[in-house]
N, C-alpha and C positions, 0 to 999 in steps of 0.2 A: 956180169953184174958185179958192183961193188957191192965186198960183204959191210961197208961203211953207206951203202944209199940207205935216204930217209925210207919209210914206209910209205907212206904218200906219192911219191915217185915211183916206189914198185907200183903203189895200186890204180897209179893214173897214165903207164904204161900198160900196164895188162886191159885199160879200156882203150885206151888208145890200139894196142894191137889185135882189140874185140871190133875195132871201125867205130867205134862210140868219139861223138867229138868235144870238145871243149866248146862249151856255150856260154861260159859266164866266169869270170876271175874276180873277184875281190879282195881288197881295192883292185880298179882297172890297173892294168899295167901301162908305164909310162917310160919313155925313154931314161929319163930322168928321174930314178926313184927314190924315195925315200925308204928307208928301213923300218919295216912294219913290223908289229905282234904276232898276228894270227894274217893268215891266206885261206878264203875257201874258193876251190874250182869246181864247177857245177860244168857235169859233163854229159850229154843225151845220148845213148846208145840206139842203135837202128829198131831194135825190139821194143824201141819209147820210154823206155825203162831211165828216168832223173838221177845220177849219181853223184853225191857230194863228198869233196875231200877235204879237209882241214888240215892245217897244219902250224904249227906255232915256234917263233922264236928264230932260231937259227935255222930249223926245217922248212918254216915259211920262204924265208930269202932262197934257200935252194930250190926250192918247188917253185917259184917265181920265176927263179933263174933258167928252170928245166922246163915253164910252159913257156918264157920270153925265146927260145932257144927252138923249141920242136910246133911253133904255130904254121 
């Protein structure tokens, strides 16, 4: 792991490699994207348990980047 990854990327890998999956990205992800403020991914875990990430700025684009990349 990079000691330069956002936080939001550590913490939507560690659900990711809990089996929890990605249920919801805001804005939708789009081949053709625009440069956004804020990103939140809403992600379900097997235990049903709703987990929400936010992220803002230049963190957003790379959390973007890292859920367009690992769907």
């Amino acid at each position: 792991m990079l000691s330069s990854e956002f936080n939001s990327i550590s913490e939507l890998k560690k659900l990711l490699d809990a089996n929890c999956k990605i249920e919801k990205v805001q804005p939708p992800i789009f081949a053709s994207d625009t440069e956004v403020n804020i990103v939140i991914v809403t992600a379900v875990c097997p235990d049903g348990k709703i987990q929400t990430i936010k992220a803002y700025r230049e963190e957003a684009v790379a959390l973007r980047e890292f859920v367009r990349t690992h769907r």
